[in-house]
MARSE-710598 format. One record per residue (C-alpha): residue number from 1; residue in three letters; chain; z, x, y. Coordinates in pm, 1 decimal, m for minus. Example, Ala and Ser with C-alpha at 12.3 -4.5 7.8 and 13.67 -1.06 7.14 Angstrom:
// MARSE-710598
<1 'ALA' 'A' <780.0 1230.0 m450.0>>
<2 'SER' 'A' <714.0 1367.0 m106.0>>
// end
This chain:
// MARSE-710598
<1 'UNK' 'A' <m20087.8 m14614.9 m7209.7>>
<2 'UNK' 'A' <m20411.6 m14512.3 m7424.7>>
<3 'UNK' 'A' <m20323.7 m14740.8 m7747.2>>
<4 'UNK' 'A' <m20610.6 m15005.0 m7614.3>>
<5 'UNK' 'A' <m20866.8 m14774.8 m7754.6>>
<6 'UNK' 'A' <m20675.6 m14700.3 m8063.3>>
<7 'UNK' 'A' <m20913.1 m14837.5 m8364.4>>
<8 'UNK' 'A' <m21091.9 m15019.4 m8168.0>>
<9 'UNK' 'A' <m21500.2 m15043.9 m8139.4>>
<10 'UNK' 'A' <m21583.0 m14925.9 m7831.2>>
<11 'UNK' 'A' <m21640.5 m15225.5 m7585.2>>
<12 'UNK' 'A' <m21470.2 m15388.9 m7366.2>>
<13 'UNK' 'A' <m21113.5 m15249.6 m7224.5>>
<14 'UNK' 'A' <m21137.8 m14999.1 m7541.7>>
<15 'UNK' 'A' <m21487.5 m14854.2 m7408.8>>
<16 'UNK' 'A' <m21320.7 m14853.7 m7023.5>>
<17 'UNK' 'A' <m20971.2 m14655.4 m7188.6>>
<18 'UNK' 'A' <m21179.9 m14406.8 m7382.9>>
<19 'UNK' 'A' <m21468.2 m14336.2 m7091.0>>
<20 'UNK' 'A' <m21193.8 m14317.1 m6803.6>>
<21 'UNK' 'A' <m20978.3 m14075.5 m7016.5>>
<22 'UNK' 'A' <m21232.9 m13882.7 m7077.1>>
<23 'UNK' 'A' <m21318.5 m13868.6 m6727.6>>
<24 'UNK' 'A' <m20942.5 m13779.5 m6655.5>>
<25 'UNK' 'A' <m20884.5 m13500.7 m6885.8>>
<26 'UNK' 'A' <m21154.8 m13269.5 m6690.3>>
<27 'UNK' 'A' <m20870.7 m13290.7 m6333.9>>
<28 'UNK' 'A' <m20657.1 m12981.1 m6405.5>>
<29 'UNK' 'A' <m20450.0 m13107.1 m6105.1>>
<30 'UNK' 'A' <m20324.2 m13342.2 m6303.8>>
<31 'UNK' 'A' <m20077.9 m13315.0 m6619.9>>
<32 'UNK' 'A' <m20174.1 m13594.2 m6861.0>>
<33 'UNK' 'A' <m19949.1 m13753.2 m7156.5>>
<34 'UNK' 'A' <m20129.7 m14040.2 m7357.9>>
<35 'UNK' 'A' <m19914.9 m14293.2 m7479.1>>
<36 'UNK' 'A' <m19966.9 m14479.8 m7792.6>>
<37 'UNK' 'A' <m19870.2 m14658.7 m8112.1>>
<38 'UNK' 'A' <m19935.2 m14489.9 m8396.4>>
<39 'UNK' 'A' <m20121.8 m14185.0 m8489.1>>
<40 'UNK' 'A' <m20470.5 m14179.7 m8496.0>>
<41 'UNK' 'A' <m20778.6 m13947.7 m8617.6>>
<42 'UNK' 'A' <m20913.8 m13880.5 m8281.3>>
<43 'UNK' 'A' <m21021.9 m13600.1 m8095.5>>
<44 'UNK' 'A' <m20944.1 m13696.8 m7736.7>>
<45 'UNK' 'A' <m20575.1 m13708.0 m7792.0>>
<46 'UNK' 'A' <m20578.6 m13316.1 m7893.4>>
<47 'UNK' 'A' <m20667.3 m13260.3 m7562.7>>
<48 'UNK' 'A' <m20313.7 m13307.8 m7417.9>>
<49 'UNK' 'A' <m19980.9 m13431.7 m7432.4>>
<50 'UNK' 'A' <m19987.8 m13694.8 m7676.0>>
<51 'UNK' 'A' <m19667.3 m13953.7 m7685.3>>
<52 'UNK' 'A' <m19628.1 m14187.6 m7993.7>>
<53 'UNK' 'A' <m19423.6 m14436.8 m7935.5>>
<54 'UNK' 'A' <m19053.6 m14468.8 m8162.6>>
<55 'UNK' 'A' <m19197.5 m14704.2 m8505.0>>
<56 'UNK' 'A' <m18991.5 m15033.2 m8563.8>>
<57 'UNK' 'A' <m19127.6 m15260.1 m8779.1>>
<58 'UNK' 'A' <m19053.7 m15617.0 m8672.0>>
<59 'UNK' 'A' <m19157.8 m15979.4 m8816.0>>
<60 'UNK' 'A' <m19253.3 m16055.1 m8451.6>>
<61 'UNK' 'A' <m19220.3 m15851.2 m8168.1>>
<62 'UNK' 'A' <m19264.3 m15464.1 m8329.2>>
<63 'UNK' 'A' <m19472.8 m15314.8 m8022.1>>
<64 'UNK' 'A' <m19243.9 m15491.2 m7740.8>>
<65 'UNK' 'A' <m18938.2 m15310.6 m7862.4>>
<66 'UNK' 'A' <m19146.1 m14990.0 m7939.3>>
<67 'UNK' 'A' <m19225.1 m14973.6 m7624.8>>
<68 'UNK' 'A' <m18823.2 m15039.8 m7479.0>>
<69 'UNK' 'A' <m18757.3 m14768.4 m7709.0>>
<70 'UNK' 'A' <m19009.5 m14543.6 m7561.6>>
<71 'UNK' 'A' <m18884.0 m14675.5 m7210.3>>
<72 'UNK' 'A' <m18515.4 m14547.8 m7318.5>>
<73 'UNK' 'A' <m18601.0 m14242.5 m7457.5>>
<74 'UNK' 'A' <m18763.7 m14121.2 m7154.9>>
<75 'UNK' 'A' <m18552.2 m14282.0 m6847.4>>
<76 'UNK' 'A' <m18418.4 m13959.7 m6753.9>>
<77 'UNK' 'A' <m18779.7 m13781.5 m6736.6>>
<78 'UNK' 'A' <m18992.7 m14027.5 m6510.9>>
<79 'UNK' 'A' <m19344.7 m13955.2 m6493.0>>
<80 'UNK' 'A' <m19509.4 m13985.2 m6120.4>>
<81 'UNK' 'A' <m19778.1 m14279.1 m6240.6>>
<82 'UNK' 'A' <m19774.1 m14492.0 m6561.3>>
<83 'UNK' 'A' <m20091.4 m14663.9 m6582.1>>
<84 'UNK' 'A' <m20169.1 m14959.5 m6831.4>>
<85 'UNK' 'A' <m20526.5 m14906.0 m6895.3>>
<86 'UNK' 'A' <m20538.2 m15334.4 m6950.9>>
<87 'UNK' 'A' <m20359.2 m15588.8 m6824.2>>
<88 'UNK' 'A' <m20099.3 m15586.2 m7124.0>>
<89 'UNK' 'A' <m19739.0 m15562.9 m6995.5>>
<90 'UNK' 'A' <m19456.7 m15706.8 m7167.7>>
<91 'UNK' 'A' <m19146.0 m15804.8 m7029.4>>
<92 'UNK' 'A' <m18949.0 m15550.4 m6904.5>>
<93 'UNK' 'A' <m19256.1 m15323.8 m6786.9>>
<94 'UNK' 'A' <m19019.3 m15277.0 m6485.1>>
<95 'UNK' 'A' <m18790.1 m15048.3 m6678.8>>
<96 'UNK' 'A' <m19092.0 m14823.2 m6752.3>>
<97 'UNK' 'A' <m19017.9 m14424.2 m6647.0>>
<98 'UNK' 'A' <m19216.3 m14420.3 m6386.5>>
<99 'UNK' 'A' <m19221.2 m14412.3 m6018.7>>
<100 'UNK' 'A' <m19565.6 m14586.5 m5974.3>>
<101 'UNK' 'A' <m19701.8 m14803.9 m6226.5>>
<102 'UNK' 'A' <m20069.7 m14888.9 m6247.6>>
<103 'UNK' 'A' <m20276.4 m15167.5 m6394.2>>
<104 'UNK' 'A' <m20628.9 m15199.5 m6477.8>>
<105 'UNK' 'A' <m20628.6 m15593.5 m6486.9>>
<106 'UNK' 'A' <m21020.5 m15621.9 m6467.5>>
<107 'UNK' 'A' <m21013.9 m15946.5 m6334.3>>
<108 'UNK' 'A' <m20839.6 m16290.9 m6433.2>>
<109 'UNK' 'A' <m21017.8 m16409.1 m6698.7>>
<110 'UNK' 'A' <m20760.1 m16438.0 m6910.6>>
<111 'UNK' 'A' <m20606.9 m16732.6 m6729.4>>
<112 'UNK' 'A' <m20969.9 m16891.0 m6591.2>>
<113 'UNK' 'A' <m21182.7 m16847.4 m6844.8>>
<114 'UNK' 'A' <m21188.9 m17094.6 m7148.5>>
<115 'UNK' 'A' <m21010.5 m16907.4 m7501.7>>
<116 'UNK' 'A' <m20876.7 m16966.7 m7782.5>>
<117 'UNK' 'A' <m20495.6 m17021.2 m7754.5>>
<118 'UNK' 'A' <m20327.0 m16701.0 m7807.2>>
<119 'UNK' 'A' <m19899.9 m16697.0 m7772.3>>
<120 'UNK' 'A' <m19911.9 m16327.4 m7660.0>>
<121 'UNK' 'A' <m20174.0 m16357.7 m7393.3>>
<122 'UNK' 'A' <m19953.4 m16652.6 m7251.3>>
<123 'UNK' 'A' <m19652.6 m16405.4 m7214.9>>
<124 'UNK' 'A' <m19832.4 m16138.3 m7092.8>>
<125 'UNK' 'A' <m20018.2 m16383.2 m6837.5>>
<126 'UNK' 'A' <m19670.7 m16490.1 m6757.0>>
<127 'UNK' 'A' <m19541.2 m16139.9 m6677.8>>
<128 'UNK' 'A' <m19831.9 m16029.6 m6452.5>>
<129 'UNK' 'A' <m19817.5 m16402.3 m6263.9>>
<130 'UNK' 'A' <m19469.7 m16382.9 m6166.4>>
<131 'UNK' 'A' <m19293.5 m16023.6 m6203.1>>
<132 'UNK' 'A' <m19544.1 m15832.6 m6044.9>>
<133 'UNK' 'A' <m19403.5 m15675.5 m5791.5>>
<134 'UNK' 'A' <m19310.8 m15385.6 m5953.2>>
<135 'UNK' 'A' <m19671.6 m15287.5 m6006.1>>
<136 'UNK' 'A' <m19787.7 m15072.3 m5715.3>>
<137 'UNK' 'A' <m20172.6 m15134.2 m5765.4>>
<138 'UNK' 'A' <m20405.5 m15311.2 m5984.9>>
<139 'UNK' 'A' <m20751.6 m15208.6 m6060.1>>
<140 'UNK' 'A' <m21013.0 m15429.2 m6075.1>>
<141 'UNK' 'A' <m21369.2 m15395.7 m6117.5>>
<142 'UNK' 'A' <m21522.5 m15614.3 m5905.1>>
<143 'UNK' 'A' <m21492.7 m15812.3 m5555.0>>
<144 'UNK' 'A' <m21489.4 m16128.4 m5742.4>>
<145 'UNK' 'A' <m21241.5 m15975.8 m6004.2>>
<146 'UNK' 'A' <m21028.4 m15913.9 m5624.6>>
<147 'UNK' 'A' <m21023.2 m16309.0 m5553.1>>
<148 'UNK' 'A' <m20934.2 m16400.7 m5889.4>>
<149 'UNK' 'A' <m20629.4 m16155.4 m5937.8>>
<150 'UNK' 'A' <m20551.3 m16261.2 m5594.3>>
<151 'UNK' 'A' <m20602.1 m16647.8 m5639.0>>
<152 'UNK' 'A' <m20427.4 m16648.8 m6005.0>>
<153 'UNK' 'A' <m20203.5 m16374.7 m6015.0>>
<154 'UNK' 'A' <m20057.9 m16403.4 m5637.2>>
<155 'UNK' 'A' <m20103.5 m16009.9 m5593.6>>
<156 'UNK' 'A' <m20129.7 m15914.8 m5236.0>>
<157 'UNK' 'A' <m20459.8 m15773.8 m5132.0>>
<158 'UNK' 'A' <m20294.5 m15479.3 m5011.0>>
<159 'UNK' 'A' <m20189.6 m15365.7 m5423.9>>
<160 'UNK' 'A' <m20565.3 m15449.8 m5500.2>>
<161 'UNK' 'A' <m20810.6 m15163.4 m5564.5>>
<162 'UNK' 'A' <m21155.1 m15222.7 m5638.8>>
<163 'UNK' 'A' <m21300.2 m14956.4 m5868.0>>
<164 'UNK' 'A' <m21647.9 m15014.9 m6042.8>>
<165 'UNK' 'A' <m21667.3 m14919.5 m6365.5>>
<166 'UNK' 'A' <m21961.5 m14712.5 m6545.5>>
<167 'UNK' 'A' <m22217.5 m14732.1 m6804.2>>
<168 'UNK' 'A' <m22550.4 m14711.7 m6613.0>>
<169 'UNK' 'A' <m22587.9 m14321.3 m6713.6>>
<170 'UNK' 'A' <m22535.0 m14410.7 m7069.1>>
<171 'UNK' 'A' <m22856.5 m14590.9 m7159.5>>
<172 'UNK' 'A' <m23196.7 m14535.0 m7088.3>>
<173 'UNK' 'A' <m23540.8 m14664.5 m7116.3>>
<174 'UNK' 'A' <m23674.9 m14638.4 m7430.5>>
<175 'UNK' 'A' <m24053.2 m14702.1 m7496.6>>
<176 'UNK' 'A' <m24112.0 m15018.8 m7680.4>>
<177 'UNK' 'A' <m24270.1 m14955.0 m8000.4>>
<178 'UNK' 'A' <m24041.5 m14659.9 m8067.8>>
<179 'UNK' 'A' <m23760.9 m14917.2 m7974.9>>
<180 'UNK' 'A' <m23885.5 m15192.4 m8210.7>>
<181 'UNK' 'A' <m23987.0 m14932.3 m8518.1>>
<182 'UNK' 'A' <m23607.4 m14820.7 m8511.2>>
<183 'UNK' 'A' <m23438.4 m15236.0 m8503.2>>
<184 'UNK' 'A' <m23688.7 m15299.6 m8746.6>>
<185 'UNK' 'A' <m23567.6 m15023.1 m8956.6>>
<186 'UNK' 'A' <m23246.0 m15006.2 m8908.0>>
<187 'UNK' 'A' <m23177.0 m15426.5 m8905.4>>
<188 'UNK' 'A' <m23484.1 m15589.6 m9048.0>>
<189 'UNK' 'A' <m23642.3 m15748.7 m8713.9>>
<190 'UNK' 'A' <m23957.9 m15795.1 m8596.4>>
<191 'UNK' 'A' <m24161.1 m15892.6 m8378.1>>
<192 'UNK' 'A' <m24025.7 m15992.8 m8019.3>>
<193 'UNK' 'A' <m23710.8 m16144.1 m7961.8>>
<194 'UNK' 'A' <m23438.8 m16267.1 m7652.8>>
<195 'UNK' 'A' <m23151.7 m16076.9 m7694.5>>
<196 'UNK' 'A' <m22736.1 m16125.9 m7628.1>>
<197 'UNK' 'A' <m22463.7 m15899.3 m7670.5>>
<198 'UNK' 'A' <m22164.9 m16088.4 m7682.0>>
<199 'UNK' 'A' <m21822.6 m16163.4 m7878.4>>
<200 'UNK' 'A' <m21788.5 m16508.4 m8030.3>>
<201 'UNK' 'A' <m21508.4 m16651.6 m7772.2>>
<202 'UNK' 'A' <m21548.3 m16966.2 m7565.7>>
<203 'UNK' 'A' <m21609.5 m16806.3 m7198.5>>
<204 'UNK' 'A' <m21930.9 m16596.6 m7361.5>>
<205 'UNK' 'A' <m22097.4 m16938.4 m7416.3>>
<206 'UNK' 'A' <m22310.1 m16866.8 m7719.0>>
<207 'UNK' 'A' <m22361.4 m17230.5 m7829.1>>
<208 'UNK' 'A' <m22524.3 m17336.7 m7509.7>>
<209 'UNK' 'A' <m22763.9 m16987.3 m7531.9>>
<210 'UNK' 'A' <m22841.1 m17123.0 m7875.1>>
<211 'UNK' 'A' <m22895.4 m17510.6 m7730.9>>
<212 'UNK' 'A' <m23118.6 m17363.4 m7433.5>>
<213 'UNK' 'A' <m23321.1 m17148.7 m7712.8>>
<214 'UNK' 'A' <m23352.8 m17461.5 m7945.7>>
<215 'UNK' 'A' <m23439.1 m17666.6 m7608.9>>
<216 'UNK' 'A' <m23747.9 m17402.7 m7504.4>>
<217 'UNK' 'A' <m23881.4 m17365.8 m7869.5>>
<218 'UNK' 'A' <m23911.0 m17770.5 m7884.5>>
<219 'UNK' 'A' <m24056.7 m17772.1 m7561.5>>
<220 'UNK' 'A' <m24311.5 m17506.0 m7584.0>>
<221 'UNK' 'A' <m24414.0 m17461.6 m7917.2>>
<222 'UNK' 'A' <m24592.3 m17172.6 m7861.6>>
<223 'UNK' 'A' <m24288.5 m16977.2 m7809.4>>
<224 'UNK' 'A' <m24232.4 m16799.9 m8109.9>>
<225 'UNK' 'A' <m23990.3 m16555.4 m7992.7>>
<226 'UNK' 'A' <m23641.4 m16489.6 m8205.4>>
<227 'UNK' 'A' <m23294.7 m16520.7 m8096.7>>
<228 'UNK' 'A' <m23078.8 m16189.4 m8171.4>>
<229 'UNK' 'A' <m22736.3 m16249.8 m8100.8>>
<230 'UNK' 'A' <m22483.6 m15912.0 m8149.5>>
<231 'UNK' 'A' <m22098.0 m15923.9 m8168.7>>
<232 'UNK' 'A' <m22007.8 m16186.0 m8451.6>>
<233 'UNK' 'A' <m21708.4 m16309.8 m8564.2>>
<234 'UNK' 'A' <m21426.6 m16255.5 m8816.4>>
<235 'UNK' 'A' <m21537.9 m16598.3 m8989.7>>
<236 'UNK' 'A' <m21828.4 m16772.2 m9051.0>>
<237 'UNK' 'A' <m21735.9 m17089.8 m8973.5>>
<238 'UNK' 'A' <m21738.8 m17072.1 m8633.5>>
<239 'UNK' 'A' <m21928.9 m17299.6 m8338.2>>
<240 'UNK' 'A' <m22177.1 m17062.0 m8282.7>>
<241 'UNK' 'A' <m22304.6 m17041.3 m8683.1>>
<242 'UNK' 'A' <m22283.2 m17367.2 m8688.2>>
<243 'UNK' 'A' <m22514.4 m17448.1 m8370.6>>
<244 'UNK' 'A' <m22748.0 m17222.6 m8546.6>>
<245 'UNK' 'A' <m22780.5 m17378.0 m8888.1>>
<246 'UNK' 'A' <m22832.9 m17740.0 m8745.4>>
<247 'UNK' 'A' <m23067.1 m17608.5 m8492.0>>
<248 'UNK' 'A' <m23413.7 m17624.1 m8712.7>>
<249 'UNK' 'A' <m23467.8 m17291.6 m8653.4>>
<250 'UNK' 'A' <m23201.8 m17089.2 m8785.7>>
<251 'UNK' 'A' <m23455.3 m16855.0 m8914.2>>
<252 'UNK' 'A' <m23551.8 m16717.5 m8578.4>>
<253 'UNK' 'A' <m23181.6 m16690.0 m8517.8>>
<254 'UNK' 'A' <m23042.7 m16383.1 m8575.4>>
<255 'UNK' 'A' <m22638.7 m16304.6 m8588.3>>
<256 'UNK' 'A' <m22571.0 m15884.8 m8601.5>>
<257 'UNK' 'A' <m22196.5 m15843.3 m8653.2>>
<258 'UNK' 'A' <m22204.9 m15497.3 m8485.7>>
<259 'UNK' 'A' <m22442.6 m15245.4 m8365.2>>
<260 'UNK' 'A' <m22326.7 m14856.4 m8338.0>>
<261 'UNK' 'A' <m22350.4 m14702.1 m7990.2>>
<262 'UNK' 'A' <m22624.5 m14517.5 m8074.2>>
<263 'UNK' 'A' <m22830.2 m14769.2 m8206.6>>
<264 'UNK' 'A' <m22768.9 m15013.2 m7924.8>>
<265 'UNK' 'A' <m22991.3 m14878.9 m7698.7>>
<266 'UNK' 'A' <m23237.7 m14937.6 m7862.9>>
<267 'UNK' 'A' <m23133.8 m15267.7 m7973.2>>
<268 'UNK' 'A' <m23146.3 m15374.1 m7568.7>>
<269 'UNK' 'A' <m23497.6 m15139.0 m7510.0>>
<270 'UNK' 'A' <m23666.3 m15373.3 m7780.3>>
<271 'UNK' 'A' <m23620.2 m15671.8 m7656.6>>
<272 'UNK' 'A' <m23832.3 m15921.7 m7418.2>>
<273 'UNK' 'A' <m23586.8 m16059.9 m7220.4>>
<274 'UNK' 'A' <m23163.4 m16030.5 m7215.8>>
<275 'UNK' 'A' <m22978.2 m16338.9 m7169.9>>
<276 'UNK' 'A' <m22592.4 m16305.7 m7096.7>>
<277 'UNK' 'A' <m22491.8 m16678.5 m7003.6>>
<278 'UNK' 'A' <m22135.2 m16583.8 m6994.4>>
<279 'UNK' 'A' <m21885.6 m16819.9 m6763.8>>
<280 'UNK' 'A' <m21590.0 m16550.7 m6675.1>>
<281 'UNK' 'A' <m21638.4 m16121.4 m6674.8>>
<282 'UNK' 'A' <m21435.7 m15916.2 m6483.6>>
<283 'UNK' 'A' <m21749.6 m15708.0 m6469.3>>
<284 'UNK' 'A' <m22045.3 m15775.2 m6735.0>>
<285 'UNK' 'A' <m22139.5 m15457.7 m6892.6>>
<286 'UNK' 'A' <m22352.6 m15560.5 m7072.9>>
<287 'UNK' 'A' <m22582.2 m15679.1 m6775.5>>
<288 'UNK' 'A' <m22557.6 m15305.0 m6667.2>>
<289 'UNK' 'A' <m22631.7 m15174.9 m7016.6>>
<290 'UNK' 'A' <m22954.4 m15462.0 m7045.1>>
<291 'UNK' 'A' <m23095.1 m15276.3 m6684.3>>
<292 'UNK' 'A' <m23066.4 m14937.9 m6769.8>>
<293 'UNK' 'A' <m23242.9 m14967.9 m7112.6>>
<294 'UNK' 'A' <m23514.0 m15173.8 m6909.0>>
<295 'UNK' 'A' <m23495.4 m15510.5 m6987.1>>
<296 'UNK' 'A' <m23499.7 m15803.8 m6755.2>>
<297 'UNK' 'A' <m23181.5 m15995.8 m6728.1>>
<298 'UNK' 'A' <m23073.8 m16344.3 m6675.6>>
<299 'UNK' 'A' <m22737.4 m16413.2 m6622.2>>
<300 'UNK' 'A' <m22497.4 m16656.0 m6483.9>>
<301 'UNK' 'A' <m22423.5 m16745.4 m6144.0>>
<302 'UNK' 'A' <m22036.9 m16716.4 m6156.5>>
<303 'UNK' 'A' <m21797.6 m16419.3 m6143.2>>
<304 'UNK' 'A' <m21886.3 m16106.3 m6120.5>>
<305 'UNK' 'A' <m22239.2 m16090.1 m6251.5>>
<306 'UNK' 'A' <m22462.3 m16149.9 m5961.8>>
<307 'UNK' 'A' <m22253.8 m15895.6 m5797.4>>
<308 'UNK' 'A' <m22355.2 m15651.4 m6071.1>>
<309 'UNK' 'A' <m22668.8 m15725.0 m6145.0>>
<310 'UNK' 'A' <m22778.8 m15758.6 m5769.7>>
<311 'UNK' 'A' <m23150.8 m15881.6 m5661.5>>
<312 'UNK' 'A' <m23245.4 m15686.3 m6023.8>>
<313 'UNK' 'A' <m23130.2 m15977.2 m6220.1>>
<314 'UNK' 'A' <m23170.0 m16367.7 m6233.1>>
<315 'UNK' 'A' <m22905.2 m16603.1 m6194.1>>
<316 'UNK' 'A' <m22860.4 m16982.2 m6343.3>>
<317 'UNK' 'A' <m22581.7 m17168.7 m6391.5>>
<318 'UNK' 'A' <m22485.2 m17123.4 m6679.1>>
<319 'UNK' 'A' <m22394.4 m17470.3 m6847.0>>
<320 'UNK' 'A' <m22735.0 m17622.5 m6712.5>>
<321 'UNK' 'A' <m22890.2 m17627.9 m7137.1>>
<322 'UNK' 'A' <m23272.8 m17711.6 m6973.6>>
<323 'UNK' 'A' <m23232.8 m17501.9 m6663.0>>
<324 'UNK' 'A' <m23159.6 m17169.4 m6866.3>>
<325 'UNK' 'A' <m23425.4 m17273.8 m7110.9>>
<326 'UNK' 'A' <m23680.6 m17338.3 m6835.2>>
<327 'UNK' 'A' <m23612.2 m16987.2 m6720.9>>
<328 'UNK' 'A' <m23625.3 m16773.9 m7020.4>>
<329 'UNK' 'A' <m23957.6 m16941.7 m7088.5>>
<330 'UNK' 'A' <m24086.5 m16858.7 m6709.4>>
<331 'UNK' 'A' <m23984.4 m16486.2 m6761.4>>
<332 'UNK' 'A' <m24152.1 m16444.7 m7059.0>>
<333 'UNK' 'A' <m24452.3 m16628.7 m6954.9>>
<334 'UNK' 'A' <m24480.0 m16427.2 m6611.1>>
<335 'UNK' 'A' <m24584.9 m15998.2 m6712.9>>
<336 'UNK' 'A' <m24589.2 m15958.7 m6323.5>>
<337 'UNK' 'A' <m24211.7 m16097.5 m6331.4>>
<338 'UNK' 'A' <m24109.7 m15915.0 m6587.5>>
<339 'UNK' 'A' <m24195.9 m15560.1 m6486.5>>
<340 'UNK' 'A' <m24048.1 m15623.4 m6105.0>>
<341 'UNK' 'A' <m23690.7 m15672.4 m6261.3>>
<342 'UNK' 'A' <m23719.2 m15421.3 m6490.7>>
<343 'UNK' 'A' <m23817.1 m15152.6 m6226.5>>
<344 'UNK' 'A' <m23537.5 m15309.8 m6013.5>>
<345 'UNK' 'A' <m23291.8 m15329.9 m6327.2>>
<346 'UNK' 'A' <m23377.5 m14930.3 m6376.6>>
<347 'UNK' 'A' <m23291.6 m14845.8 m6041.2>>
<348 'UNK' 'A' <m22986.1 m15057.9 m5965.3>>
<349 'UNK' 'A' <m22827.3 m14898.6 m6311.6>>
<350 'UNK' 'A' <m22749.4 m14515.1 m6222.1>>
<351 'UNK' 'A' <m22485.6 m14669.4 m5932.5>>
<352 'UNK' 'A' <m22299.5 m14770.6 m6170.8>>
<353 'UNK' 'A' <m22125.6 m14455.6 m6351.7>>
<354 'UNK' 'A' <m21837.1 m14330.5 m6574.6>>
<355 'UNK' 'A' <m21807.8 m13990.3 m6342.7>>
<356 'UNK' 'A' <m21777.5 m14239.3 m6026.1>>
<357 'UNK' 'A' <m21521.0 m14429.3 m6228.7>>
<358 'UNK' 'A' <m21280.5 m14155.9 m6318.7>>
<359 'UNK' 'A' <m21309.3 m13996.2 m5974.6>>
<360 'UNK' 'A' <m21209.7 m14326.3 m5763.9>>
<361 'UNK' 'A' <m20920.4 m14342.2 m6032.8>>
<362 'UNK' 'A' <m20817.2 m13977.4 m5960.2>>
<363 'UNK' 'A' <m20830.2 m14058.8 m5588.3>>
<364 'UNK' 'A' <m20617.8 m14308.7 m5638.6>>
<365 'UNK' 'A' <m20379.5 m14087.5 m5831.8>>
<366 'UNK' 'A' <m20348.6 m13852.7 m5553.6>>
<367 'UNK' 'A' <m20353.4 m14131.5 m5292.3>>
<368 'UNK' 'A' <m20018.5 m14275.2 m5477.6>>
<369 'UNK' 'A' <m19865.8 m13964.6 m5565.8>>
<370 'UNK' 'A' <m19897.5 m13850.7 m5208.1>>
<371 'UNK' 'A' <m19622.5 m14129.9 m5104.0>>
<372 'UNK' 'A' <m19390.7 m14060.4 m5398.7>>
// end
């Protein structure tokens, strides 16, 4: 089911469709049909089979009977593995053509992790919590994303399969000054700055990056680095603007409603210091994308992060307002500090690939198939 990347920016579960399909495509042993909503200018899917799904437009409910539609029109030519590339299923899924159905599920965020209230998350939460046994494995991509699909989904360990996912081999260190002459260009910025990539939702905890940033400027006046915050939000009335413009230094705060994947390297390469305070990821790319581009990293202490970021990064909790601010000022006070976790960062990234992601996904293909 490809539609998650279907105009979509490419983070998040639309980065981890696009980069695992991608990955797929190159198996010959393998006869791939991508399932979707509606068509789309975009290259991958003229690479195979491409399925759109029947069109019914619907005040409420259009893509749930699409897909019973697509269900129907295919029950008599079931395909060995249907795989839901997030954790998306509507009711029903059962009656999908398929004799093993897959799950990327990423974690359980979606139930643990603070969020606006959203109807169609609840149902889909709902589905996955108590009619899961029809799904023969879920992916996740982390231990800690294990315990939490285990903990708040009630899967079995047993239909649990922990795959990493990549990124590491997509950024690299770029030197500083060429870094900064292209963000300077390119977005207006100078000089140094703390960086965060993150979408304005509750669990990324912008507002307390922004308190901890206001907290260490106060405190050590000296500090005259910027805060560069990139993801935005559909409106500008939201917490995190507002944190900024009462802050007394919404100058030095800087919001960047999107940043092209080419330009985001260097966007992470430029900076002094990455700060990703986030309280729930199913895996924290970002932390993986901050390493490879060399930058040091602090992070939080909870889910998966300091099992991503390893002894490269440093860990806080991630509501403590002074504690966070006590350590972005000690890593950017310390050179010696600095350059450790960035030569850790830069060799703790290339683990982490898209290659090693589709293969462990293939294997588990084949593993599957081979009790069909």
């Amino acid at each position: 089911m490809s539609y998650s990347m279907d105009k979509r920016k490419a983070k998040g579960s639309a980065l981890y469709t696009r980069k695992l399909i991608e990955g797929l495509l190159t198996d010959d042993r393998f006869d791939f049909y991508l399932v979707h909503y509606d068509k789309v200018d975009d290259p991958l899917y003229l690479k195979t089979h491409e399925i759109i799904m029947p069109k019914i437009r619907l005040p409420y409910g259009s893509r749930f009977v699409s897909q019973m539609l697509f269900f129907w029109k295919y029950r008599h030519n079931q395909f060995d593995i249907i795989h839901w590339f997030q954790p998306r299923v509507y009711p029903f899924y059962w009656l999908a053509p398929a004799k093993k159905i897959i799950v990327t599920m990423h974690g359980a965020g979606d139930i643990s992790a603070p969020k606006y209230f959203v109807f169609s998350r609840c149902v889909f939460n709902f589905v996955l919590k108590y009619f899961h046994k029809r799904v023969d494995v879920a992916i996740v991509d982390s231990e800690n994303g294990k315990k939490e699909v285990i903990e708040y989904y009630n899967f079995s360990p047993t239909k649990i399969s922990v795959i990493y996912i990549g990124g590491g081999e997509d950024f690299i260190l770029i030197k500083k000054n060429e870094a900064k002459k292209l963000v300077a260009e390119k977005y207006g910025i100078r000089g140094s700055y703390i960086l965060d990539v993150s979408r304005f939702v509750p669990h990324k905890n912008v507002v307390t990056l922004i308190a901890a940033y206001v907290f260490m400027r106060k405190k050590y006046p000296t500090r005259q680095e910027k805060l560069v915050i990139v993801g935005g939000a559909a409106s500008k009335r939201r917490d995190e603007y507002v944190a900024a413009e009462k802050s007394g230094f919404s100058e030095d705060i800087i919001f960047i409603d999107f940043v092209s994947a080419e330009n985001l390297n260097a966007v992470y390469s430029a900076s002094d210091l990455f700060v990703f305070p986030s309280l729930s990821e199913g895996f924290g790319l970002p932390v993986l994308e901050a390493m490879a581009s060399g930058t040091p990293v602090v992070t939080s202490n909870v889910t998966s992060m300091p099992e991503i970021g390893g002894n490269a990064v440093v860990t806080i909790n991630p509501l403590d307002v002074s504690g966070l601010a006590e350590m972005i000022n000690k890593i950017l006070s310390d050179e010696n500090l600095k350059r450790r976790m960035i030569e850790s960062g830069l060799k703790r990234a290339p683990k982490f690939t898209w290659k090693k992601t589709a293969e462990e996904t293939k294997n588990l293909y084949v593993d599957i198939c081979k009790i069909l």
